[in-house]
BADOFI-58661 format. One line per 4 residues: their letters; for each residue x, y, z of N, C-alpha, C. Coordinates in pm, 1 decimal. Atoms other than C-alpha are relative to their C-alpha. Layout:
BEGIN
A = X Y Z X Y Z X Y Z ~ ...
! end
This chain:
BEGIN
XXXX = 80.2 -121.9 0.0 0.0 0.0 0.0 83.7 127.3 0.0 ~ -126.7 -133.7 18.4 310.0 248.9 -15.5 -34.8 59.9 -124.9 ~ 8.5 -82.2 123.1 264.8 525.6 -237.6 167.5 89.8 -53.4 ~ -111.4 -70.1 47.0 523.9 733.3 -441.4 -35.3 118.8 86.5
XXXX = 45.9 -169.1 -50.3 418.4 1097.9 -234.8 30.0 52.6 -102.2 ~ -14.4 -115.7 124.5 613.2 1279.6 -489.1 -72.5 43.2 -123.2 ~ 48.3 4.1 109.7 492.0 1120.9 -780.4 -169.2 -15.4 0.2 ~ 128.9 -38.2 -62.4 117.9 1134.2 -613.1 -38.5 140.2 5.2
XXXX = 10.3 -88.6 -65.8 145.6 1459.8 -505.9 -9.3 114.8 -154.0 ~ -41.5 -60.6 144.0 238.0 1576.2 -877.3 -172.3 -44.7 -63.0 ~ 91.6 35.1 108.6 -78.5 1394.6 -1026.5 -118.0 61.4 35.2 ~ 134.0 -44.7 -62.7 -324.9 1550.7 -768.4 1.6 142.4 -12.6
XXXX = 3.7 -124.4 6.6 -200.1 1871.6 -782.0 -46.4 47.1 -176.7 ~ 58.6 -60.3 137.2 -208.4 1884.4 -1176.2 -140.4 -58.8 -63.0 ~ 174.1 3.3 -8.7 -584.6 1703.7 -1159.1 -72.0 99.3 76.1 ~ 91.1 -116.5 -26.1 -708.0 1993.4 -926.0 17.1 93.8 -159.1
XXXX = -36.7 -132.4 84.5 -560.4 2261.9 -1184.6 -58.0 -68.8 -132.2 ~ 55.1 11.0 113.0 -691.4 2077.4 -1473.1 -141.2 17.0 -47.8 ~ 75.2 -25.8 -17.8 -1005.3 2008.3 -1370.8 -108.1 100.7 -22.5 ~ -1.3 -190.6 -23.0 -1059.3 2360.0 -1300.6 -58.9 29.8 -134.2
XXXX = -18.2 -26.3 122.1 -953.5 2472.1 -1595.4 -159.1 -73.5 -147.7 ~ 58.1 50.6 124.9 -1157.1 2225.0 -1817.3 -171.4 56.3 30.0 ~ 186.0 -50.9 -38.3 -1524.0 2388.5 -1633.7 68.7 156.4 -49.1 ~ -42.5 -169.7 32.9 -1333.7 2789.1 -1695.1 4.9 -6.6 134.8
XXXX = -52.4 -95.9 -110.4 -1258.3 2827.5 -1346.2 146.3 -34.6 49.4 ~ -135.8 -3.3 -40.6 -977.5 2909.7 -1168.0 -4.4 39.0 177.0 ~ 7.1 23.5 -168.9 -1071.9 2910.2 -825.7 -74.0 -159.9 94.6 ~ 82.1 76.7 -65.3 -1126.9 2667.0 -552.4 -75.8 -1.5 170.7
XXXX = 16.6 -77.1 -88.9 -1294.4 2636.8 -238.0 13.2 -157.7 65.4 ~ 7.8 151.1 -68.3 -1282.5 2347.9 47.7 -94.2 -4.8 164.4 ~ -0.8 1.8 -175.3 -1403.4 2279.8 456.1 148.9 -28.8 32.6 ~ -115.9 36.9 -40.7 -1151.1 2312.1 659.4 -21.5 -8.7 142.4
XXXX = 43.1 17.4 -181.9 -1172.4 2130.2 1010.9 96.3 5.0 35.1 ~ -106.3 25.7 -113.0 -837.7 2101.2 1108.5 59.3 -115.9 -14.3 ~ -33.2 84.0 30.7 -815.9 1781.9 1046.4 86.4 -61.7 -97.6 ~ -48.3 2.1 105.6 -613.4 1549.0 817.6 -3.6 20.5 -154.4
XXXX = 12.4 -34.5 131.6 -750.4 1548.5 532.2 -38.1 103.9 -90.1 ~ 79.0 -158.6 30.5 -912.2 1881.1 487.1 131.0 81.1 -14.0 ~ -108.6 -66.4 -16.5 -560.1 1960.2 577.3 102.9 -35.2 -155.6 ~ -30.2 57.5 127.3 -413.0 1757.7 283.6 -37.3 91.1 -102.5
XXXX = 105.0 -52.4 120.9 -658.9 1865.3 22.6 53.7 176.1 24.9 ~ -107.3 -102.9 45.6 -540.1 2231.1 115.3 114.2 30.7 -29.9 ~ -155.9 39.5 0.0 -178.5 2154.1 105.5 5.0 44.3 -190.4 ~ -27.5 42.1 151.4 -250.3 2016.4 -274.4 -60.3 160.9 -63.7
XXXX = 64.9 -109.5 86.0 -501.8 2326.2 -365.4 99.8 105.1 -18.1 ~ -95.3 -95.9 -18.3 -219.9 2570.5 -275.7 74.1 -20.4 -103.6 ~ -93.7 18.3 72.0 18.6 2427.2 -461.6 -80.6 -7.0 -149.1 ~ 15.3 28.9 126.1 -179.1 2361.5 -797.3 -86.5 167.1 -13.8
XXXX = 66.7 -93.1 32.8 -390.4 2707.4 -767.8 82.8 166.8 79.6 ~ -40.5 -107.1 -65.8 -256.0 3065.0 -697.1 -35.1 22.7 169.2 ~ 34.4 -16.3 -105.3 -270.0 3113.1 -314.8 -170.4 46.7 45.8 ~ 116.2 -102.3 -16.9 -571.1 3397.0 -358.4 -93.6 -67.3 -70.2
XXXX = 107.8 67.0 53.2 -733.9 3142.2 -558.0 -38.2 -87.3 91.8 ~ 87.9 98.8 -98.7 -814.4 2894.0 -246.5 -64.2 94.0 87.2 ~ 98.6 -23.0 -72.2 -1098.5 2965.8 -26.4 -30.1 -119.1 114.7 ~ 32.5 80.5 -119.3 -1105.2 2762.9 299.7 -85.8 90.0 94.8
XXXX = 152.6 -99.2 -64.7 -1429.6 2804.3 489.6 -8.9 -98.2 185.1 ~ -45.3 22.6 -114.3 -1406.8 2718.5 859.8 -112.9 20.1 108.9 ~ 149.9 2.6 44.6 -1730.2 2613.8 946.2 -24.9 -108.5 173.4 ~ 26.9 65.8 -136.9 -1756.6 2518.9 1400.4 -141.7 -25.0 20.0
XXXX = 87.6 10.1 -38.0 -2051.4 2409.5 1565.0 23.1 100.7 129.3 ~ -1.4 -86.0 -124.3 -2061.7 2716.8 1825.5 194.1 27.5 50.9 ~ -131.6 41.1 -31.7 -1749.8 2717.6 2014.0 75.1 -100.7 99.2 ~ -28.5 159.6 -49.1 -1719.9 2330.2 2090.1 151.3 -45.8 -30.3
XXXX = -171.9 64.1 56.5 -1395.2 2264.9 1886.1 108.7 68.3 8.2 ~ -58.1 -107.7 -18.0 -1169.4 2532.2 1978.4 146.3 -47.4 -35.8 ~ -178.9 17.0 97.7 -838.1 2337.6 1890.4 15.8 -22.3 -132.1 ~ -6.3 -24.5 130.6 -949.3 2256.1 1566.0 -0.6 135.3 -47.3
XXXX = -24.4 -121.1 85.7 -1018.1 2573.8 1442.7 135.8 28.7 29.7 ~ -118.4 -6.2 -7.4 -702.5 2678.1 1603.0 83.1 -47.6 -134.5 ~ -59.5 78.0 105.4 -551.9 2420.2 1399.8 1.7 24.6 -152.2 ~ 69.4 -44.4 152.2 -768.5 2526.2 1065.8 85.7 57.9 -71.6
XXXX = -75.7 -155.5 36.2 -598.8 2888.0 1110.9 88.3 -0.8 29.6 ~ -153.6 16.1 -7.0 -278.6 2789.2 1158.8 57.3 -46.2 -187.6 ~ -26.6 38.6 121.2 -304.0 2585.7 808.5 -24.4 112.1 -103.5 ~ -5.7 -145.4 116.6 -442.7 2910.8 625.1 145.0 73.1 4.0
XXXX = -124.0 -141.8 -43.8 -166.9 3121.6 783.0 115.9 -65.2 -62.7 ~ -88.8 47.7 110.8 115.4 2885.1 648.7 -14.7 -0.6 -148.7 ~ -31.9 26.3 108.1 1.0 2839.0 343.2 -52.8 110.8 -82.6 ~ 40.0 -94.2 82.0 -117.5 3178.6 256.3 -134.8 25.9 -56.8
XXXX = 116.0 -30.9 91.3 -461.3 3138.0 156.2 -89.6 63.2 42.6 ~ 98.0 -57.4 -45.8 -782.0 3279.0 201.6 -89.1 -104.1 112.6 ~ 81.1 126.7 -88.3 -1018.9 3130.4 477.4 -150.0 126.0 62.8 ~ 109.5 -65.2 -6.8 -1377.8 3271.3 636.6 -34.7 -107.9 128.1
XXXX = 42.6 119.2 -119.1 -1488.6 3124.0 1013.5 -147.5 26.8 -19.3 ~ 131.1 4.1 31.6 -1871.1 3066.7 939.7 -64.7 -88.0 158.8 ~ 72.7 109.2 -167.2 -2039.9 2909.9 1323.9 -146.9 -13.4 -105.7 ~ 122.4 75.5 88.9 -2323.7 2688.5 1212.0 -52.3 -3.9 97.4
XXXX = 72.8 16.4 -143.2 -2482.2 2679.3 1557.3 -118.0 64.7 -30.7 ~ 145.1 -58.5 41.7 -2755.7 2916.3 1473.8 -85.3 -56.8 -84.0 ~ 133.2 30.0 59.6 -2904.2 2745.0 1188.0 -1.8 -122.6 34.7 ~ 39.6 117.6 -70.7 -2845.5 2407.6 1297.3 -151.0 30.7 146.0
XXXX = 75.9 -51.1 -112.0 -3011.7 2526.1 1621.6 -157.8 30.5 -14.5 ~ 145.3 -15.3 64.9 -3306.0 2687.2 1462.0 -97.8 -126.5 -84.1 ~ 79.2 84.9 70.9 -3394.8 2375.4 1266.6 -38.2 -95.0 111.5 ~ 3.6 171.6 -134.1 -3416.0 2094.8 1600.2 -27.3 100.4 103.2
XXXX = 73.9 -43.7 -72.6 -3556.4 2388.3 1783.1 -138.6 -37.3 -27.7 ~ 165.2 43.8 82.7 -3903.4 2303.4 1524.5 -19.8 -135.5 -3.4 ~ 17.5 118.7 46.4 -3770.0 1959.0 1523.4 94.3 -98.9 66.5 ~ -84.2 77.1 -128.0 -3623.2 1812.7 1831.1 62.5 -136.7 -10.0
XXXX = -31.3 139.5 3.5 -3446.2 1506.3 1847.3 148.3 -9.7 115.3 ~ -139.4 62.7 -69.0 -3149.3 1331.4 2054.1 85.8 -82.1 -54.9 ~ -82.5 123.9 114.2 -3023.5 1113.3 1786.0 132.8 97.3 -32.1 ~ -173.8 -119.1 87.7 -2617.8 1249.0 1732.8 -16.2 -52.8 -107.9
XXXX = -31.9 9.0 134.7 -2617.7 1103.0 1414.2 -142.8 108.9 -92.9 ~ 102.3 -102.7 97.2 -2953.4 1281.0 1286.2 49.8 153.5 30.1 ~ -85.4 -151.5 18.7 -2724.0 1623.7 1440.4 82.8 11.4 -84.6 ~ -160.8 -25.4 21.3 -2425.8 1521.5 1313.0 -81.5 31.0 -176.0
XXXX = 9.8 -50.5 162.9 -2573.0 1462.8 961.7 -53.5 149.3 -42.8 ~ 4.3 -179.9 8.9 -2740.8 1822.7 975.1 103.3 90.4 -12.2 ~ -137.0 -86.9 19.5 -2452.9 1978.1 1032.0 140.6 15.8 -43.9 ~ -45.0 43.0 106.9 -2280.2 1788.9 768.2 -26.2 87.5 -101.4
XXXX = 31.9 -85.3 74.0 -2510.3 1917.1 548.4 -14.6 192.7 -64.8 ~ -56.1 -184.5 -39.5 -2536.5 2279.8 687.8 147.7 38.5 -44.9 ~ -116.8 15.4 55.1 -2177.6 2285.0 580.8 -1.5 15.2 -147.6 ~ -11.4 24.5 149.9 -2185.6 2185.6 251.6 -101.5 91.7 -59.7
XXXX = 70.9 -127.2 94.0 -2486.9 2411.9 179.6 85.3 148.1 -16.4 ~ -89.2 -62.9 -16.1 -2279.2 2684.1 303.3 70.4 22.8 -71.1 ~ -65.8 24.0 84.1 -2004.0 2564.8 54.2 -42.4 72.0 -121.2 ~ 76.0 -5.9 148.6 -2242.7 2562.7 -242.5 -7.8 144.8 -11.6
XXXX = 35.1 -169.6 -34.3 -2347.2 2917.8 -154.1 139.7 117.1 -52.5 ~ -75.0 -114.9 107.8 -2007.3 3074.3 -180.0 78.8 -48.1 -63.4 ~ 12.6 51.8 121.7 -1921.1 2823.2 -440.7 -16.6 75.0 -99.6 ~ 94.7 -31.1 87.4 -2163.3 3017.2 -632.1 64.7 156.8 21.2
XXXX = -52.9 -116.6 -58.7 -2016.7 3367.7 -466.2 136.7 10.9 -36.3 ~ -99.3 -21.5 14.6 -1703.1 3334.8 -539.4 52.5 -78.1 -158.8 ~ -10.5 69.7 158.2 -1744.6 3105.9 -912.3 135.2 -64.0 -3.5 ~ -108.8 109.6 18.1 -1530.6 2843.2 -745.2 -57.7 -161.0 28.9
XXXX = 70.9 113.1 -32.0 -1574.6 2510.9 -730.3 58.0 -122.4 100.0 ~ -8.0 46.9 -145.4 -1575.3 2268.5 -433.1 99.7 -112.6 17.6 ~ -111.1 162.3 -7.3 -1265.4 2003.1 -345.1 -26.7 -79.1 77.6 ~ 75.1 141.6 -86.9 -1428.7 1694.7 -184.0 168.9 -27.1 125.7
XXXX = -22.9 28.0 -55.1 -1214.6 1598.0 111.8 -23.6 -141.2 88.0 ~ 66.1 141.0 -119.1 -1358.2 1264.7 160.9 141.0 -84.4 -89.7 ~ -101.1 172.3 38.8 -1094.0 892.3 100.0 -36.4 -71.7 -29.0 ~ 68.6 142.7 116.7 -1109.1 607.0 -60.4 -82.6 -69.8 106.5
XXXX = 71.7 100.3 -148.9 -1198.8 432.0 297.7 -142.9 66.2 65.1 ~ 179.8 -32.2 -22.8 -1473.3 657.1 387.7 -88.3 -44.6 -142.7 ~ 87.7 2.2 145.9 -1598.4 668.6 -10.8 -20.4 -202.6 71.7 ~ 14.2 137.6 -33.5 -1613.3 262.7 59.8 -47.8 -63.5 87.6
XXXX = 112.7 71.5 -165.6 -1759.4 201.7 405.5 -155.2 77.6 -22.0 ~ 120.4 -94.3 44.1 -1999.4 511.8 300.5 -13.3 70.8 126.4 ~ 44.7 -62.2 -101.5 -1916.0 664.5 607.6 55.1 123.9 -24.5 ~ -16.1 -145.3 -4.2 -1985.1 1010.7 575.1 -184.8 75.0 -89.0
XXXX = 159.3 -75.4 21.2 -2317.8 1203.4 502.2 -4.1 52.2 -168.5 ~ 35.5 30.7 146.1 -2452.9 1168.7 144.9 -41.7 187.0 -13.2 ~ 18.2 -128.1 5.1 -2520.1 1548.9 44.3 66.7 95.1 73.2 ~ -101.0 -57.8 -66.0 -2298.8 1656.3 287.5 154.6 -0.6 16.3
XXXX = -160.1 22.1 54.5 -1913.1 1564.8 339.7 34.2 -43.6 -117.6 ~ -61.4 63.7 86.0 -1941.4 1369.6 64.1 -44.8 50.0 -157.6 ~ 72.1 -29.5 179.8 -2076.2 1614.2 -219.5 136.8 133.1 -0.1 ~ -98.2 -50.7 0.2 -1809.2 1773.6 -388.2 -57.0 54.2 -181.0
XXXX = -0.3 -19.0 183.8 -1726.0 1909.9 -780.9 98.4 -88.6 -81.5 ~ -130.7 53.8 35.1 -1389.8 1724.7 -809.8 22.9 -54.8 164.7 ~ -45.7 55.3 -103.6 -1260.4 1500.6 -555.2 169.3 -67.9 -10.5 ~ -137.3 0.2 8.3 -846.9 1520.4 -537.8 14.7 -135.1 63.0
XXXX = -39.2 70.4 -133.2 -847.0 1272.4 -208.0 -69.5 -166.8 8.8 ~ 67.3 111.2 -20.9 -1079.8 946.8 -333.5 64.0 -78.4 -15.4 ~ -17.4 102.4 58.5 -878.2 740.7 -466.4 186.4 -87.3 63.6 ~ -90.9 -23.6 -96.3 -619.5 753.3 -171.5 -85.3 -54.4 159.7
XXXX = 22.5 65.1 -127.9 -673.6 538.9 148.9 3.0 60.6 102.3 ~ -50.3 -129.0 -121.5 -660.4 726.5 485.3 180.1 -29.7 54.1 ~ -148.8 -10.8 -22.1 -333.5 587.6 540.3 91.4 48.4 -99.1 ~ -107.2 -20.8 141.8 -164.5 649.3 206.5 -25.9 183.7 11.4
XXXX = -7.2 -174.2 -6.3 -307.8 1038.8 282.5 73.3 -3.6 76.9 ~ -103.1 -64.6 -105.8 -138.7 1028.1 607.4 164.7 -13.2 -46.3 ~ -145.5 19.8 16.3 232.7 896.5 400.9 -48.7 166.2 -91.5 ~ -7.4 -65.9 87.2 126.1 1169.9 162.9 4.8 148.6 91.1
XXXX = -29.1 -180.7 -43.4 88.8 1464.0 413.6 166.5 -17.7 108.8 ~ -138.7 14.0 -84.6 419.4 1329.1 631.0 98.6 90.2 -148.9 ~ -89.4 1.4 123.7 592.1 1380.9 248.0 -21.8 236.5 -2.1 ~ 41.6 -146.7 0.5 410.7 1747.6 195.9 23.6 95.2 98.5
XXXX = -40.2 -86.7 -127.1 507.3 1892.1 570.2 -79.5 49.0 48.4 ~ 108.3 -57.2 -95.2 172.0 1896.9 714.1 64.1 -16.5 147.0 ~ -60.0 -41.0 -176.3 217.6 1990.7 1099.6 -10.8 -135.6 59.0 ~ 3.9 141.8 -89.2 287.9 1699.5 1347.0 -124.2 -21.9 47.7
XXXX = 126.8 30.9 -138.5 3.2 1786.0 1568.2 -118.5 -15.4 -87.3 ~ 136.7 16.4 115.5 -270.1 1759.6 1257.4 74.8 -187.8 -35.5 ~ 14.0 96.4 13.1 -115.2 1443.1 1160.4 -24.3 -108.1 118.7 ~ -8.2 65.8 -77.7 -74.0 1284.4 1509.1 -178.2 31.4 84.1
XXXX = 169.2 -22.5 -74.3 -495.4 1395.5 1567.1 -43.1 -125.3 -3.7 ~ 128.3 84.1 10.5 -725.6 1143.7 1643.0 -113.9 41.5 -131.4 ~ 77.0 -57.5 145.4 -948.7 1144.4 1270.2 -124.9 26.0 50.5 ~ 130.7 -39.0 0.6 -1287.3 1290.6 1325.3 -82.2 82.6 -107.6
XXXX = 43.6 -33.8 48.0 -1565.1 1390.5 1197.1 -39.8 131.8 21.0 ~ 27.6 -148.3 -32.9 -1619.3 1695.4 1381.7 -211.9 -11.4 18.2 ~ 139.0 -45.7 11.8 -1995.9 1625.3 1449.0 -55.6 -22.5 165.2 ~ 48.9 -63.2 -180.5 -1988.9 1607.8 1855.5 121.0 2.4 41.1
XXXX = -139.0 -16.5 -92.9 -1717.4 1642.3 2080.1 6.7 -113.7 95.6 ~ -39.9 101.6 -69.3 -1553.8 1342.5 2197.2 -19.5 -96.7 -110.9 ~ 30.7 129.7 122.8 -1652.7 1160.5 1841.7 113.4 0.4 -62.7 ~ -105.1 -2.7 134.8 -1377.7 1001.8 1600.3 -28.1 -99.3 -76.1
XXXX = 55.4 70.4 108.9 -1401.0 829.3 1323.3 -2.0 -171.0 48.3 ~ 6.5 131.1 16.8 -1265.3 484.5 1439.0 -49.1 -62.3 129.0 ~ 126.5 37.3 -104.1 -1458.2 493.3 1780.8 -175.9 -18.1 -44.1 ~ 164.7 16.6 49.1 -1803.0 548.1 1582.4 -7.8 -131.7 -94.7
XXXX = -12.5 116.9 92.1 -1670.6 284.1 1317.8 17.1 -182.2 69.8 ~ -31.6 105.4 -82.5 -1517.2 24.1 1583.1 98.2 -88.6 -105.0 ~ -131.2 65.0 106.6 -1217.8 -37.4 1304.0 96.3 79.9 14.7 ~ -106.3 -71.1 -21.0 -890.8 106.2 1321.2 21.5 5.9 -172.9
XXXX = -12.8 0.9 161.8 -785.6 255.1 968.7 124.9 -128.8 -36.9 ~ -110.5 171.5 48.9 -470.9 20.5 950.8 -44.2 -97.8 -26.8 ~ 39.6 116.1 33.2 -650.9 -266.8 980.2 -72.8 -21.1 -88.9 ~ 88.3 -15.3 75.6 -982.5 -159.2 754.6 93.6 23.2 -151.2
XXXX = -82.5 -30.2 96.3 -724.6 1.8 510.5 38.4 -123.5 -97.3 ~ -92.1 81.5 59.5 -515.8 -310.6 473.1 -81.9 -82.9 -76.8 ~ 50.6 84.1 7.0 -830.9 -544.5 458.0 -112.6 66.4 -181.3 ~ 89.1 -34.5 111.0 -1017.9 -313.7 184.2 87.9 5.3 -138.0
XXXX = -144.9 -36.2 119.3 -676.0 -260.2 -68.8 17.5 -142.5 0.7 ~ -2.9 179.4 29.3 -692.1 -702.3 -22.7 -138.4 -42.0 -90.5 ~ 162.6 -4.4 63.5 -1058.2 -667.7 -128.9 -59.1 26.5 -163.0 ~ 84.8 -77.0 79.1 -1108.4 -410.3 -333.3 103.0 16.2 -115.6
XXXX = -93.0 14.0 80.3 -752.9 -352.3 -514.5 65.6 -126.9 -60.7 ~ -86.3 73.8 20.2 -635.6 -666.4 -479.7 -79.3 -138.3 -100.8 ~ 144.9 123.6 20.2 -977.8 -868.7 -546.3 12.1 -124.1 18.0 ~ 34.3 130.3 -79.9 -920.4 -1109.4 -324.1 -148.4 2.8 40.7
XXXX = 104.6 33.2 -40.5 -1201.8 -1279.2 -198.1 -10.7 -41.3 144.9 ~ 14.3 33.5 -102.3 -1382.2 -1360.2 105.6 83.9 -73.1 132.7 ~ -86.4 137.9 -21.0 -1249.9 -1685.9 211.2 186.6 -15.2 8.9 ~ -98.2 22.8 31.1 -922.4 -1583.3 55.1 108.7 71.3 129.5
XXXX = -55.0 -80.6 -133.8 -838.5 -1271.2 337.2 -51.9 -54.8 78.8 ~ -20.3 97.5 -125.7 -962.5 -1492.1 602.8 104.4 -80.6 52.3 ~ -83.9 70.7 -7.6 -780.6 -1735.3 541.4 196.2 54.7 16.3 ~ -109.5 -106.6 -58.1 -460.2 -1478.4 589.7 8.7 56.6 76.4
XXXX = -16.8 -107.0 -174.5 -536.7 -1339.5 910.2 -124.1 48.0 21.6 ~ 120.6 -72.9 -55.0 -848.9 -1155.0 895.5 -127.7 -4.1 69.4 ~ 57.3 46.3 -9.7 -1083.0 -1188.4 1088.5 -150.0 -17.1 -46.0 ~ 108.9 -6.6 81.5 -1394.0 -1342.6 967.6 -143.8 95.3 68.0
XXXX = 109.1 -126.3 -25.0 -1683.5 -1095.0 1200.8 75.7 125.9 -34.6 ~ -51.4 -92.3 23.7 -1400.0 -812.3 1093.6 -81.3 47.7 -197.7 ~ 28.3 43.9 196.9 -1481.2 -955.0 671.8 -107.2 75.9 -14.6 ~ 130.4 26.5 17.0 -1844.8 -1015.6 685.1 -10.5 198.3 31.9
XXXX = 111.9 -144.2 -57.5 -1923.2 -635.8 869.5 82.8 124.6 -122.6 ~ -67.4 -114.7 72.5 -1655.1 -446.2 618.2 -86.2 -39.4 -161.2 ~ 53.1 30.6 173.0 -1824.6 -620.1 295.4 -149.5 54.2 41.2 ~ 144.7 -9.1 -47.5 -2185.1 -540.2 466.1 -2.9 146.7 -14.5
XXXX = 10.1 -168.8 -27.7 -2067.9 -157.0 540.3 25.6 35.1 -205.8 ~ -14.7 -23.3 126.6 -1947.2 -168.2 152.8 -102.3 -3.0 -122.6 ~ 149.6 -15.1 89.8 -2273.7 -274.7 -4.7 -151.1 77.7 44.5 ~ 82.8 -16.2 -31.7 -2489.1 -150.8 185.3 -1.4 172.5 -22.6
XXXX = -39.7 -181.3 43.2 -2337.8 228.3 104.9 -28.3 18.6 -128.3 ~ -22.6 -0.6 162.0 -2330.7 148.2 -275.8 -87.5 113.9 -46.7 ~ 55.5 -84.3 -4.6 -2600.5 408.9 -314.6 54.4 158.7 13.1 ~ -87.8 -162.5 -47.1 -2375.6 703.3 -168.9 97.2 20.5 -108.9
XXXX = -109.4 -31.7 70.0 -2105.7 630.6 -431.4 -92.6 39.8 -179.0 ~ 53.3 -40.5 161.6 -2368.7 661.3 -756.3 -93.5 84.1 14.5 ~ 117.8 -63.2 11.5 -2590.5 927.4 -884.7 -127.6 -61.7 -34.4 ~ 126.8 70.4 -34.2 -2945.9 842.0 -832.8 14.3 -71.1 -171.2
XXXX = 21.4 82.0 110.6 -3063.3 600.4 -1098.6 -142.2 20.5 -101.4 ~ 137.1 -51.9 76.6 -3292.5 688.9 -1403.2 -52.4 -93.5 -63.0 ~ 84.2 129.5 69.5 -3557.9 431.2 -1518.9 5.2 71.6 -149.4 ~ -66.6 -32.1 161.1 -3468.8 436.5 -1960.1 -160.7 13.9 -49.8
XXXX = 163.6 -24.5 97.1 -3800.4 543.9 -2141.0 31.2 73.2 -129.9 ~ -16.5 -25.4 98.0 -3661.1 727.9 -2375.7 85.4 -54.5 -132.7 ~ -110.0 71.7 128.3 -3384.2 661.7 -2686.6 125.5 77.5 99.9 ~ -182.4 -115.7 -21.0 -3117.4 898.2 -2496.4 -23.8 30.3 116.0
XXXX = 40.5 -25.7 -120.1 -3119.9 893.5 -2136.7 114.8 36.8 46.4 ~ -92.3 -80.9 -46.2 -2940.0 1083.2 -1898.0 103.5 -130.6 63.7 ~ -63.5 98.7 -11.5 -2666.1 865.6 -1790.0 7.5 -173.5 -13.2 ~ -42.0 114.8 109.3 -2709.1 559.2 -2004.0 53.5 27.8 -116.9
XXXX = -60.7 1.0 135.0 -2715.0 683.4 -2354.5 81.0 130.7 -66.2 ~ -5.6 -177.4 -31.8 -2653.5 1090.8 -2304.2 127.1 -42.0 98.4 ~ -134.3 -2.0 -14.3 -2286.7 1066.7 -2258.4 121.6 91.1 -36.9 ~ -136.8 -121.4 107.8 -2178.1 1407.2 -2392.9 112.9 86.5 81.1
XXXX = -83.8 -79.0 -35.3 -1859.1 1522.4 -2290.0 58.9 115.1 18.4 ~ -42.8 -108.9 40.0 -1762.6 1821.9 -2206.9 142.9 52.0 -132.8 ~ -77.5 33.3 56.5 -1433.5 1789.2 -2398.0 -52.0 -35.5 -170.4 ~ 29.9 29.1 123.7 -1618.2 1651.1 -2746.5 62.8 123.2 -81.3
XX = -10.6 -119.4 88.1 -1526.8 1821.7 -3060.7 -87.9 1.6 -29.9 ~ 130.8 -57.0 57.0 -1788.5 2021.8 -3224.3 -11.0 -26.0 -127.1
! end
């Protein structure tokens, strides 16, 4: 599972900037929790887009997380870019004031979403477009909120494991104390990713790149160590997401349907 960093770091940076380019823009924008990968994903935007062209939006629930942000605005300030602290507490707040609940995951996903609308907004304000921050390991378990963390325009960071980000930001000179965080999601305080998951990324990592890259089978990573209630619940979290990774699905009635036969590229010649 070792990556090149360099020669990684080269292909992501000139896929943001191409990207870009191939819609007419030249700006981008991201969340930025503090965290690794948010931290990553700005690292790369910097480097492939003029400084004044990133937009990191910095987006607390009240003032619950106070070392992340810290953290956020430490990563703007190195790397020069633009950033905006937006508290989501108010409209979260206002909506589960009309519509009460105790469920953290029905908060957390709200204020997933609240986020990402946010995004879209000065997306649209600033005529940049949005750098997904989600991994290959969330994209694959499906953990992360469908319209929310996980809606993007371009996604630099999918096709990269959470560990292969963490060799990739050791390589880039993200800060110790962002790589050595506990991964979270940022949607209560005291939540992280591999306490809500009950998998450690090493192990999920290794067992999904045997799976999914390697296409081994069931039977086959068992039979190598893994364990089999570890198998069964990572292939269960993988299908049962399949939904989060495709755009909805259109029943064919016509001759030329939108993603069956209506395949026009932006790129085509005229």
């Amino acid at each position: 599972m070792k990556i090149n960093a360099p020669f990684v770091e080269k292909i992501l940076t000139k896929f943001i900037k191409e990207e870009l380019s191939k819609f007419h823009f030249s700006r981008g924008i991201l969340g930025l929790s503090g965290g690794l990968d948010s931290t990553v994903c700005a690292f790369l935007a910097s480097k492939a887009l003029d400084p004044d062209n990133v937009l990191c939006l910095i987006m607390p629930y009240g003032d619950t997380y106070g070392r992340d942000i810290d953290d956020a605005q430490d990563v703007v300030r190195f790397l020069g870019i633009r950033s905006k602290v937006i508290n989501i507490a108010p409209m979260v707040d206002s909506y589960f004031k009309g519509h009460p609940t105790d469920n953290k995951i029905l908060i957390g996903n709200k204020m997933a979403r609240e986020r990402m609308s946010i995004l879209y907004d000065h997306s649209a304000r600033e005529s940049a477009l949005i750098l997904g921050t989600s991994n290959k390991t969330e994209l694959l378990l499906g953990y992360g909120t469908i319209h929310g963390d996980m809606a993007c325009a371009i996604s630099p960071l999918g096709d990269l494991y959470k560990t292969q980000i963490r060799e990739l930001a050791q390589y880039m000179g993200v800060p110790e104390k962002i790589l050595k965080k506990a991964p979270t999601a940022g949607l209560w305080e005291g939540q992280t990713d591999e306490g809500e998951l009950g998998l450690t990324y090493e192990n999920v990592d290794r067992l999904l790149y045997q799976m999914v890259d390697k296409r081994r089978t069931a039977d086959e990573v068992i039979a190598e160590g893994f364990k089999k209630e570890m198998v069964e619940r990572v292939i269960a979290l993988v299908k049962n997401s399949e939904f989060k990774r495709k755009l909805p699905p259109i029943v064919k009635i016509s001759d030329r349907t939108v993603g069956h036969d209506f395949l026009f590229p932006y790129d085509r010649e005229k």
